[in-house]
C-alpha positions in Angstrom: -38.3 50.2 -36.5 -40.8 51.1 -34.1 -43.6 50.5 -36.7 -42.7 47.9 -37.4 -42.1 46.0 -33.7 -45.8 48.0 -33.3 -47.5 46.4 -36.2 -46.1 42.8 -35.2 -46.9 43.4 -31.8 -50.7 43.9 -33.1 -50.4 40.6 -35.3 -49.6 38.5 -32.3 -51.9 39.8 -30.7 -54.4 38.5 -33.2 -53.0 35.7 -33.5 -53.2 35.1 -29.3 -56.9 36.1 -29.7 -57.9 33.8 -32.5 -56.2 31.1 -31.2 -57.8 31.4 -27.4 -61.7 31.9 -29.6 -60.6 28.6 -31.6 -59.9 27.0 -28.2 -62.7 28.2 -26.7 -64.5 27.0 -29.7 -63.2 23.7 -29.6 -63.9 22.8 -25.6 -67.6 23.8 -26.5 -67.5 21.1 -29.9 -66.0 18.3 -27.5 -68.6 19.3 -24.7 -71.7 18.6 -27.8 -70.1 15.7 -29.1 -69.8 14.2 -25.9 -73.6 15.0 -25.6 -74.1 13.6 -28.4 -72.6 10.5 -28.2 -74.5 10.0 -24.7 -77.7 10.6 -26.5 -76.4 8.0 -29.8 -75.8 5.2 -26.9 -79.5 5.8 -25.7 -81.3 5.2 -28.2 -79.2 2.6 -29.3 -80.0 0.8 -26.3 -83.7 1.9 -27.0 -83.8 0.4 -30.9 -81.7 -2.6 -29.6 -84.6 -3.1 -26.8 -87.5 -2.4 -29.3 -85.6 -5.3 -31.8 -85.5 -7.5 -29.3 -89.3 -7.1 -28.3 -90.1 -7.6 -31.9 -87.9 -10.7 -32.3 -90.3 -12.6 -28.7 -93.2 -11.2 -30.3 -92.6 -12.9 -33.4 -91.4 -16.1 -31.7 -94.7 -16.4 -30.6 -96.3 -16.0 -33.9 -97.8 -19.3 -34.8 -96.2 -20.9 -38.0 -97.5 -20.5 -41.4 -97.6 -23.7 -43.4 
């Protein structure tokens, strides 16, 4: 009885420590995606600023005919 209250004892233990790496784990994934997602918005703004340049510049094109 003993060995086996021992060998569960040791199971949830590794159990407890898996799951607190996996958390751990998991706060630093959240912590890049929001990094991520900060840069993605950036240089969106930066390719939706560059299109728009583009779109003046050729505004002022002259016409073909």
């Amino acid at each position: 009885m003993d060995a086996e209250i021992s060998k569960l004892e040791q199971q949830v233990e590794q159990l407890v420590s898996l799951f607190e790496a996996e958390r751990s784990e998991n706060r630093a994934l959240r912590t890049r995606v929001a990094e991520l997602e900060g840069a993605n918005r950036r240089l969106k703004a930066k390719v939706d600023a560059a299109a728009a340049r583009i779109d003046e510049v050729l505004q002022h094109l002259p016409q073909v005919s």
